[in-house]
C-alpha positions as CSV (number, residue, x, y, z in Angstrom):
1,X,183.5,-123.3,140.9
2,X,180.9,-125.1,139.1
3,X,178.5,-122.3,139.6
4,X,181.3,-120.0,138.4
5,X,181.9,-122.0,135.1
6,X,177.9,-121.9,134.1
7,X,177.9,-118.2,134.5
8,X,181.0,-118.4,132.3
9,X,179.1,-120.6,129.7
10,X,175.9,-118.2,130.1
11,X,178.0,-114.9,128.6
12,X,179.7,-116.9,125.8
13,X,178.0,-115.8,122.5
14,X,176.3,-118.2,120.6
15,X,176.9,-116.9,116.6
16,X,173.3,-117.1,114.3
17,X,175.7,-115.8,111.6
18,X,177.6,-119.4,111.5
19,X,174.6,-121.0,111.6
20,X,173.1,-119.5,108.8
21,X,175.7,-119.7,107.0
22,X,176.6,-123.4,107.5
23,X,173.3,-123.9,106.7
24,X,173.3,-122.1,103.5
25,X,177.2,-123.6,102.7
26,X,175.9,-126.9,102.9
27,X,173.1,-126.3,100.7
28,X,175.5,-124.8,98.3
29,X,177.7,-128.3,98.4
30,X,174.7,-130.6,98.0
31,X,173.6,-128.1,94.6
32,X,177.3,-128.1,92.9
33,X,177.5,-132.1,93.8
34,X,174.6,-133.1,91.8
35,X,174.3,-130.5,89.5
36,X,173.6,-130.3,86.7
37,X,169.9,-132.1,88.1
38,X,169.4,-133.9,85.1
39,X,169.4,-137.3,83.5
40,X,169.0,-139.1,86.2
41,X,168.6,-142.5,85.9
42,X,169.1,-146.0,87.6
43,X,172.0,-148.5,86.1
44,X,171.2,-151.5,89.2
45,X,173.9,-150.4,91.2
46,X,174.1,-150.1,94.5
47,X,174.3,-146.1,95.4
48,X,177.3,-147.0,98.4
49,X,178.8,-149.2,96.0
50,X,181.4,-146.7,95.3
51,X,183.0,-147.1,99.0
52,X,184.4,-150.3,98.6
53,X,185.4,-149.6,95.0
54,X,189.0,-149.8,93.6
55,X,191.1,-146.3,93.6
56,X,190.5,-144.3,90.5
57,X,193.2,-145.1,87.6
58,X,193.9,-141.3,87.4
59,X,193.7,-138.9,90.5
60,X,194.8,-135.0,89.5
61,X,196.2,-132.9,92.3
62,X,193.7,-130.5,91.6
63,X,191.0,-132.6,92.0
64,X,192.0,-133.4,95.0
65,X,192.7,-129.9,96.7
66,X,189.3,-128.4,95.4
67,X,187.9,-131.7,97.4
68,X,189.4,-130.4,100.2
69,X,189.6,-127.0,100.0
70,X,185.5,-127.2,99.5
71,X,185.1,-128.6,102.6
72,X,187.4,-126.6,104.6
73,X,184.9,-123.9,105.0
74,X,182.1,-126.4,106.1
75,X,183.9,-127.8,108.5
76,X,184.8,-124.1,110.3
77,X,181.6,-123.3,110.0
78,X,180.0,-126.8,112.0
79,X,182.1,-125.8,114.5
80,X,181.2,-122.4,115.0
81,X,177.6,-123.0,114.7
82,X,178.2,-125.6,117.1
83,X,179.9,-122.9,119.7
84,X,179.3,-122.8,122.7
85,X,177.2,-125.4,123.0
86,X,179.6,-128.1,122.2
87,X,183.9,-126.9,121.6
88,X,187.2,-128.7,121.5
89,X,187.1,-132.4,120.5
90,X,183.7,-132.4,121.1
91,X,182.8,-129.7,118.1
92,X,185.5,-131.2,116.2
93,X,184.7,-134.9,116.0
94,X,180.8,-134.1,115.0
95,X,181.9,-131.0,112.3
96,X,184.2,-134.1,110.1
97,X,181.6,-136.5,111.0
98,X,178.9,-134.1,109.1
99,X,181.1,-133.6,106.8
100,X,181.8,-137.0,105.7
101,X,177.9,-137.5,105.8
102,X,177.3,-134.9,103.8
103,X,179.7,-136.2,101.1
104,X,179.0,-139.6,101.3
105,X,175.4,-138.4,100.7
106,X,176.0,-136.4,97.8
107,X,178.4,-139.3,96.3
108,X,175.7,-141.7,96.4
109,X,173.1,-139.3,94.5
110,X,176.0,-139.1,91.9
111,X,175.9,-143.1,90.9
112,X,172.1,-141.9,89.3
113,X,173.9,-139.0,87.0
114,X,175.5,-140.0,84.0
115,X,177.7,-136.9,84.2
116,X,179.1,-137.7,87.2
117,X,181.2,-140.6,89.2
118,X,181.1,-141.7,92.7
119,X,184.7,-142.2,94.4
120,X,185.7,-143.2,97.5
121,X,188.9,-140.7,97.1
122,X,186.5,-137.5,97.1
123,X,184.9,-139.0,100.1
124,X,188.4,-139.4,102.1
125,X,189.5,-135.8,100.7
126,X,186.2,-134.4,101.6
127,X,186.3,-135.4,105.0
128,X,190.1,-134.4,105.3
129,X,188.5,-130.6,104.3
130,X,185.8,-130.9,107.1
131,X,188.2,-132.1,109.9
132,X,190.9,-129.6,109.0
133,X,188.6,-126.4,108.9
134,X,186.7,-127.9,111.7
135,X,190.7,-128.0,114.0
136,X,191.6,-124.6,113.0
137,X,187.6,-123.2,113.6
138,X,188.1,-124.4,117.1
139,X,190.8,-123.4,117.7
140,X,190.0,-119.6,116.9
141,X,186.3,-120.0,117.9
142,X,186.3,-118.1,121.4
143,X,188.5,-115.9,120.2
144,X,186.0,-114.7,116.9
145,X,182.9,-115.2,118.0
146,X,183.7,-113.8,122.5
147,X,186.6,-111.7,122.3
148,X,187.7,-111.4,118.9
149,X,188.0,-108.2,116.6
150,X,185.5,-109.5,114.0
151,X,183.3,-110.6,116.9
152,X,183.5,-107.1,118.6
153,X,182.6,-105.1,115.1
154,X,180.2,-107.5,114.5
155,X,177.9,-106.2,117.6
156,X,179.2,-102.4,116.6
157,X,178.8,-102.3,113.2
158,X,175.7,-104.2,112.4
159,X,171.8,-104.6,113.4
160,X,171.0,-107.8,115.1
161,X,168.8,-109.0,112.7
162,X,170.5,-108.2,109.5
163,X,172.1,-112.3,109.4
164,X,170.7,-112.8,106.3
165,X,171.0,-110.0,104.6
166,X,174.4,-109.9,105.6
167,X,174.7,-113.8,104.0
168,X,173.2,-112.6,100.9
169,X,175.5,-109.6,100.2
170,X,178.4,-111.9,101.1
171,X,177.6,-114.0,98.5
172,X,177.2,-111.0,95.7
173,X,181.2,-111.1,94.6
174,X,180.6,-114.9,94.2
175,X,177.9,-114.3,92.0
176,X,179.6,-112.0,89.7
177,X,181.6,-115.1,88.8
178,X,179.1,-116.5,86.5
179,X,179.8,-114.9,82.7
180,X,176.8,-112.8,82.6
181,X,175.4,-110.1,79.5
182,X,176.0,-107.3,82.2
183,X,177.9,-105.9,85.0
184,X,175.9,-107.3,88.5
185,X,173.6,-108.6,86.0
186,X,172.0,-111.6,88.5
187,X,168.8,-112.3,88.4
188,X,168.5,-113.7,84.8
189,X,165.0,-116.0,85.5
190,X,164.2,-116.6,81.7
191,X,164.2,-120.4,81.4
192,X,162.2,-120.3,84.5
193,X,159.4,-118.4,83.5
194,X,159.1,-119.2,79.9
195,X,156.3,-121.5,80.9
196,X,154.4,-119.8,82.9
197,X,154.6,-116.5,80.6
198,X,153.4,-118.8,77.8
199,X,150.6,-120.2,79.4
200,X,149.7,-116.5,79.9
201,X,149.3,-115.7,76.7
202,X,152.8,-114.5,75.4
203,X,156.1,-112.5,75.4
204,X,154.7,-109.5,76.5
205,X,157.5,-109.0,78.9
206,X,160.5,-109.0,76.7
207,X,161.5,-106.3,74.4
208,X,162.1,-107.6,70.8
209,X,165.2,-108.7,69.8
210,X,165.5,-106.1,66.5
211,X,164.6,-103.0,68.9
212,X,167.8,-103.2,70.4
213,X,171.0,-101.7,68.8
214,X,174.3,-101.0,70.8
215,X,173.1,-98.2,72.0
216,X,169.9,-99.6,73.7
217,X,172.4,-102.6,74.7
218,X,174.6,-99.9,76.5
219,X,171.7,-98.1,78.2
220,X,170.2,-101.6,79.2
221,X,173.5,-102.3,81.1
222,X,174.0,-99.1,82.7
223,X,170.5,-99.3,84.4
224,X,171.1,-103.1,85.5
225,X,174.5,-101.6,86.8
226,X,172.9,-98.6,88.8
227,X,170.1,-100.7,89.9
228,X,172.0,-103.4,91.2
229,X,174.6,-101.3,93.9
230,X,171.3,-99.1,94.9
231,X,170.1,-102.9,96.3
232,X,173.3,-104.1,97.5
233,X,174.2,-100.8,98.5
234,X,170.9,-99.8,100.2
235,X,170.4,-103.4,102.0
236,X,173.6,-103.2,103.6
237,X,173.4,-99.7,104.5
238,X,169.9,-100.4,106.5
239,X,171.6,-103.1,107.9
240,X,174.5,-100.6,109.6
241,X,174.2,-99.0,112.9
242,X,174.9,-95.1,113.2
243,X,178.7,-95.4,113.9
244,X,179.7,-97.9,111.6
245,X,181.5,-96.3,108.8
246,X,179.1,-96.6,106.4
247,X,180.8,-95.1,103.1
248,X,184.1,-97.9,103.7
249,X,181.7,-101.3,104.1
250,X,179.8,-99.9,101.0
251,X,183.1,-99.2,98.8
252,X,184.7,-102.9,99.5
253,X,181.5,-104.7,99.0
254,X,181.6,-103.1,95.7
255,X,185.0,-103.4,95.5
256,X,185.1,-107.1,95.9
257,X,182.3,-107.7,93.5
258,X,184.7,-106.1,90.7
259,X,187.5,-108.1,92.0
260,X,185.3,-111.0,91.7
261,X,184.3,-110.5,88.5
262,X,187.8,-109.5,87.0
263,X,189.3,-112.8,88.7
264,X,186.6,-114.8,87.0
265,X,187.3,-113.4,83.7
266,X,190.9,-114.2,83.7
267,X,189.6,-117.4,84.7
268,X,187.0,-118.6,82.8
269,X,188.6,-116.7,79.0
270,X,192.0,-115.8,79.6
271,X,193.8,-113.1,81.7
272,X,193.7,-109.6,79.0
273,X,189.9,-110.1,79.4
274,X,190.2,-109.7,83.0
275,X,188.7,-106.1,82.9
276,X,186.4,-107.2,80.1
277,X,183.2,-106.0,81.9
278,X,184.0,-102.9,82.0
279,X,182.3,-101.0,79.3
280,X,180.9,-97.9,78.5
281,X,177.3,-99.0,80.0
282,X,179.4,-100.4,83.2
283,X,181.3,-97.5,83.6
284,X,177.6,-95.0,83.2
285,X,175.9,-97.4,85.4
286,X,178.6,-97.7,88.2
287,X,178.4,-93.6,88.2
288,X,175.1,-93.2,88.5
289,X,174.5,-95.3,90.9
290,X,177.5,-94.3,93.3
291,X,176.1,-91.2,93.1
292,X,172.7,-92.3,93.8
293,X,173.6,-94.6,96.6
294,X,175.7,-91.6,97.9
295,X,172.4,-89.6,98.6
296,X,170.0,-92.2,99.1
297,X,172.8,-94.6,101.9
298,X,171.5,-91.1,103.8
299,X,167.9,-91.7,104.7
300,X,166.2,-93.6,107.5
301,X,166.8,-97.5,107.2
302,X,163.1,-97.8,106.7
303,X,163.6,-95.9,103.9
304,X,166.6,-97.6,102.5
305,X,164.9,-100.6,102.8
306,X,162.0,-100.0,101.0
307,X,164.5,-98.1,98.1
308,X,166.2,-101.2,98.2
309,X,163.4,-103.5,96.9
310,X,162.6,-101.4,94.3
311,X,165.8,-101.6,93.3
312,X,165.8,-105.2,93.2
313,X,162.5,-105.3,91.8
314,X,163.6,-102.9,88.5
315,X,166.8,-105.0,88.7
316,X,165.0,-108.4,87.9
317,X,163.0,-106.5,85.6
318,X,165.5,-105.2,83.3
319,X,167.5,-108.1,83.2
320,X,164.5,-110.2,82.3
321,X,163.6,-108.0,79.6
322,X,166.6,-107.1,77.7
323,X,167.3,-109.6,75.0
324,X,170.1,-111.8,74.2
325,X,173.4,-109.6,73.3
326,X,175.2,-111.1,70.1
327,X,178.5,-109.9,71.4
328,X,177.8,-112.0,74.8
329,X,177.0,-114.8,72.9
330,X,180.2,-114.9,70.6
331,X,182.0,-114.4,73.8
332,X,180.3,-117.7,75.7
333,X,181.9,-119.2,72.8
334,X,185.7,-118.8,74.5
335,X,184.6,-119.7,77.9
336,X,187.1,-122.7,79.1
337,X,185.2,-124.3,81.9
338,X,187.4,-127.0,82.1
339,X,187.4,-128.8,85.6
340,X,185.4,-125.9,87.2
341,X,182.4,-127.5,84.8
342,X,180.1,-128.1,88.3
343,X,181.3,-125.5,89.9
344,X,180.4,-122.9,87.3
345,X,176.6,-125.0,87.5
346,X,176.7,-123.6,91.0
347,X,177.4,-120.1,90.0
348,X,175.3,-119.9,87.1
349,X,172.1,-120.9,89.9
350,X,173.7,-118.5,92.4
351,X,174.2,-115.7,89.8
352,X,170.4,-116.3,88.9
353,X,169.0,-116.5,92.6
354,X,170.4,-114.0,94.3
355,X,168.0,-111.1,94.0
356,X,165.6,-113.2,95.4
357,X,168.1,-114.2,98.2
358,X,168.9,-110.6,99.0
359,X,164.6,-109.7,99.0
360,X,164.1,-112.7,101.4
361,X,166.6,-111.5,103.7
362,X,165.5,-107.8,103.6
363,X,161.7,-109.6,104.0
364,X,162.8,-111.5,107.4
365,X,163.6,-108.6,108.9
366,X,161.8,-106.9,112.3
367,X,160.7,-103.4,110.8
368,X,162.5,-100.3,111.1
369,X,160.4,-96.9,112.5
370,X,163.1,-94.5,112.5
């Protein structure tokens, strides 16, 4: 029996997709908990202090479901990074312990930010997140990552290797969230490489601001647009195996980056702006590069791959080098952040970093002779 149980516990699937992901999830949490990463300063107070403090005077119901509803994903995702190594109580006691640690951790860093407050309630709302994604991850665990559906086209679908890449185009909806100049316009580095442009001698790499007119503005956007699904498009497509069916995954990834964005727009102005993105250099862009990821989704994956980084590499370089759009600025001017202030820190850096994220994972890849 024993012998029969290991052999059991040999053919259970261990998932690197949950462990990437958990990885990158948590990395996520630690980013939106201290943003925005400035000011920092020390008042003489103890950085655990805020456990044994008094409740807060005013607690919202929304604060405290977007506590837990944040951690409800890290939670599930301990526990399936855990699987099969550890399951049942086991995978569930050590996800909501990591999950309280991870919070208690971030609330501790937030008594050195002036923009921020430590409280013991986020901590206890926190955890409840991590323990009840952690329950409902093991309970569904064998079933998604051994038997399950997801777990079955998983191993059909996609390459072995293709985790991150995978990772990275899951996270290009949420990076549409962030109120950008252009459609799939990530990738904005400016404020980064001011310095280091200037200590090269200049602003050699940015158009001037009086050669653009609406038309240059619209042209500007449509190539951002047609250069950014030829990456997403073109990464995921190397990353598909010959009878996954290729033209569906590549129409909902795109779908749900426009459903992203739309949702965000309602959000973050108000709900007629919903569709707001999509203008005449959106709708070009989005044609020509259907069309072009149409004929180019055909080649060999070595090929795609390599179409792919140029993609992302034109991508980075036209959003870089188109200046700053009047109209986007008077918009910025409506945006209600309201209590999604930190989160839309988070996807303002993901919205900027994900180009890279996509090239790294394309990068780590085994490569591809056919």
């Amino acid at each position: 029996m024993q012998r029969t149980a290991t052999l059991s516990l040999l053919h259970r699937r261990a998932s690197p997709m949950a462990r990437a992901a958990c990885f990158v999830y948590g990395l996520l949490l630690a980013y939106s908990g201290w943003a925005p990463w400035t000011g920092w300063r020390d008042l003489g107070i103890d950085a655990f202090a805020y456990l044994f403090a008094p409740l807060p005077r005013y607690i919202t119901t929304f604060d405290l479901l977007v506590n837990v509803l944040a951690y409800f994903p890290l939670g599930a995702l301990i526990v399936l990074a855990l699987y099969p190594r550890l399951r049942g109580i086991a995978a569930v006691t050590l996800a909501t312990v990591g999950g309280m640690l991870l919070s208690a951790l971030i609330e501790a860093g937030q008594t050195y930010l002036p923009t921020r407050i430590s409280s013991n309630v986020d901590l206890l709302t926190n955890t409840a997140g991590a323990l009840t994604g952690a329950v409902l991850a093991s309970i569904l665990a064998e079933a998604l990552i051994d038997r399950g559906r997801l777990a079955e086209l998983r191993h059909r679908w996609f390459e072995r290797d293709a985790t991150i890449v995978l990772i990275a185009l899951a996270l290009w909806p949420a990076a549409q969230i962030y109120p950008e100049p252009m459609l799939f316009g990530n990738g904005d580095l400016r404020n980064s490489l001011e310095p280091l442009v200037r200590a090269l001698g200049g602003r050699w790499w940015r158009f001037a601001q009086e050669s653009f007119g609406p038309a240059e503005f619209v042209l500007a956007e449509a190539f951002v647009v047609a250069a950014a699904l030829l990456a997403a498009g073109l990464a995921l497509s190397s990353a598909l195996r010959s009878q996954a069916p290729r033209y569906r995954l590549l129409g909902a990834l795109v779908l749900g980056a426009l459903t992203a964005k739309s949702i965000g727009n309602a959000v973050q102005f108000a709900p007629e702006r919903a569709l707001a993105w999509l203008t005449p250099g959106a709708f070009g862009g989005m044609a020509l590069g259907v069309l072009s990821l149409a004929a180019a989704s055909g080649g060999t994956r070595a090929w795609q791959r390599r179409l792919a980084w140029t993609a992302l590499a034109l991508l980075l370089l036209a959003v870089n080098a188109t200046p700053d759009n009047p109209y986007h600025l008077a918009q910025l001017q409506e945006w209600r952040q309201g209590h999604l202030l930190n989160f839309n820190e988070l996807a303002g850096w993901l919205s900027s970093l994900w180009p890279l994220a996509l090239a790294l994972g394309l990068a780590l890849r085994h490569p591809v002779r056919d």
